[in-house]
N, C-alpha and C positions, 0 to 999 in steps of 0.2 A: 504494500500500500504506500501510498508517496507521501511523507511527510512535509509541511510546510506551517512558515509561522509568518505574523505580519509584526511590525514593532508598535510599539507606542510610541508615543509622540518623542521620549527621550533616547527612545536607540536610534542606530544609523542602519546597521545591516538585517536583513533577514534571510534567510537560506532556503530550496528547496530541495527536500534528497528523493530520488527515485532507484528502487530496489535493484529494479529493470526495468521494462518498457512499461511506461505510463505515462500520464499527461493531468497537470495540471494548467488551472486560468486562474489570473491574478488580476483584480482594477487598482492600477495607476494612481498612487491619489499624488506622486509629486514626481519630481524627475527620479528617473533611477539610469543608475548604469549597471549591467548586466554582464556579472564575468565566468565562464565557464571555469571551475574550478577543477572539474572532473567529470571525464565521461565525455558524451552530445546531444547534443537538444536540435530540433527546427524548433526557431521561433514565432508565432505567428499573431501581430499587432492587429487587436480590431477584427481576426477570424484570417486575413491574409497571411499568404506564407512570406517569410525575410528573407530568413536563409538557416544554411545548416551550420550550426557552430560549435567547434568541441574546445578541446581543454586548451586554456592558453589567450582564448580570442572572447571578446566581450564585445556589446550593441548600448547604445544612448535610447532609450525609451523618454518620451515626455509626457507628463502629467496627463491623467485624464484619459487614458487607454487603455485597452482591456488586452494583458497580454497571455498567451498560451505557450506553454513548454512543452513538448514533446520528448518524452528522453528515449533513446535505443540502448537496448542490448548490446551491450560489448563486454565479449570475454575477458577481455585484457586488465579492466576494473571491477571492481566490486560492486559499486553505485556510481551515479551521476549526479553532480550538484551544482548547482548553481548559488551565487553569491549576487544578491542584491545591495547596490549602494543607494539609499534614497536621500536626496536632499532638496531646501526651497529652490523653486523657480527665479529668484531675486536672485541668485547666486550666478547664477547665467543668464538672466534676461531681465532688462529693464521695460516697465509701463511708463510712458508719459503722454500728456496731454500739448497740444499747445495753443496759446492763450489771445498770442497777437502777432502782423505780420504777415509776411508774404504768403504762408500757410497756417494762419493761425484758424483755430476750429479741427484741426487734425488732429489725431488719438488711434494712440498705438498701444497693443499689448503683448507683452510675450515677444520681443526684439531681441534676439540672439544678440548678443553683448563684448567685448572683452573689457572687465573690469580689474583694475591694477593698483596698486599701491606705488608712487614714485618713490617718495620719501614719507616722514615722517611727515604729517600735515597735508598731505599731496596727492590726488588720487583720479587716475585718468580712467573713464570711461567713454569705447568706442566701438560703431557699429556702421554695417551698411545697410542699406534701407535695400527692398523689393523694387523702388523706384528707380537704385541705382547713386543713389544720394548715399554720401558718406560725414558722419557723424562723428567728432572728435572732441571733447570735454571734460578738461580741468579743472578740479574741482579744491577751493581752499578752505574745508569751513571752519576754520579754527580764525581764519580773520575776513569768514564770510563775503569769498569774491570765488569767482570761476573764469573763465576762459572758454570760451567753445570757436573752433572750426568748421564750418559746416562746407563742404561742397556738392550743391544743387548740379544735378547733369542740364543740359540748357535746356531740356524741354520741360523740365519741372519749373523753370524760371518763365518759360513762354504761358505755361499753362497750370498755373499753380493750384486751379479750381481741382483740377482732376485729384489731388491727392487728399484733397480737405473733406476727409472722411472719413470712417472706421475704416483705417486700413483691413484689417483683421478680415472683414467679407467684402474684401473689394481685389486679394492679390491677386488673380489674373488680370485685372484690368490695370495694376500698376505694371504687370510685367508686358502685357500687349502694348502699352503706351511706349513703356522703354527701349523697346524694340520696333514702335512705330516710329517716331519722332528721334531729332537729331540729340543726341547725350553732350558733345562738347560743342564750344569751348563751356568747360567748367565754370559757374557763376561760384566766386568763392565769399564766404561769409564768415569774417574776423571779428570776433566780438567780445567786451568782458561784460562780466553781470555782478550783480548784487545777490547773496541772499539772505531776500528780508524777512523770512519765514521758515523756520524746519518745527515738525512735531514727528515724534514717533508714536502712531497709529497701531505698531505690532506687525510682525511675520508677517506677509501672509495675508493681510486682509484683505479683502480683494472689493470690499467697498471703496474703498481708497479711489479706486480705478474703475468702477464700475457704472460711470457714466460719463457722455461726452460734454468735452465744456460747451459753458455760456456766458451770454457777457455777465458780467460781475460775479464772476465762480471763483475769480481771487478773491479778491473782498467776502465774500460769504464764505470763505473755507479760512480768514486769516481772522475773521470776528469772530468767528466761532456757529456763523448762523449755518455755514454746511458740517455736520457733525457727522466723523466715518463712525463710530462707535455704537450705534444703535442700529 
């Protein structure tokens, strides 16, 4: 019979063992990485097949997917197991909104990220967008200033409407755009900022992000009249 276990919220791993051939399905509640520890499995995200993976080689699963294990019979081991790593989605992907400006009313979630530490006080976060658009931002908030780079490809600068929307149910049509219209010359956007607002809200709360802005959504999130806690 296949054993398996889920964590609470303070562990990090959870393991599946299979005797021999069996199959288990697991939901996704955050990222996990998936490392074959022993034996092999086909994987199969959402009921579709990935691939076949044995000891040695592991797969990125993202939140919010139902995955299935398949494990086979091999002489040569005992069991088969796999090792789950789960951790938050903030660890790899930023949500933002944005507020004013050339695309201001745009709202993004789940943007695959590279988030770094420069130095002590110092900490860069960047990403490419669907659109083709690349994102660079330094961040100081120990004397509350940033720095961001942005480089818009030129049709996001021709047509800035197209992107002013939940990206999220719109990626094929940022990827059809980008590959319609001309990408350079690169519109580039150097700029420093202020930040005149930080609260922590918690992990993970996904009210935080869970709707798009309006005009005066700073203001009612900095008075206190937008409340993520309830």
């Amino acid at each position: 019979m296949p054993e398996s276990s889920r964590p609470n919220t303070d562990e990090v791993f959870v393991t599946s063992r299979h005797d021999s051939e069996g199959e288990s399905t697991f939901h996704i509640s955050e990222n996990a990485l998936v490392y074959v520890a022993a034996g092999e499995f086909d994987i199969l995200i959402d009921g579709k097949g990935v691939a076949h993976f044995k000891k040695g080689e592991c797969i990125f699963v993202r939140k919010d997917h139902k995955m299935t294990l398949i494990s086979h019979a091999n002489e040569n081991v005992d069991y088969n197991l796999a090792v789950f790593l789960f951790f938050p989605r903030h660890i790899l992907f930023v949500d933002y909104r944005i507020h004013s400006g050339m695309v201001g009313g745009r709202w993004v979630r789940d943007q695959k990220a590279d988030i770094v530490k420069l130095t002590d006080g110092v900490y860069k976060v960047s990403w490419t967008e669907p659109t083709g658009t690349h994102v660079s931002l330094n961040f100081m908030p120990r004397e509350n200033k940033l720095h961001g780079v942005i480089f818009f490809p030129k049709w996001v600068q021709e047509h800035p409407e197209i992107t002013v929307c939940y990206q999220n149910e719109h990626i094929p049509l940022m990827e059809e755009s980008r590959e319609k219209y001309e990408n350079y010359p690169k519109y580039v956007v150097p700029e420093f900022g202020e930040i005149f607002f930080a609260k922590n809200e918690g992990a993970n709360n996904e009210k935080v992000i869970s709707q798009a802005p309006y005009d005066g959504m700073v203001d009612d999130i900095v008075s206190g009249r937008l409340d993520f806690t309830k």
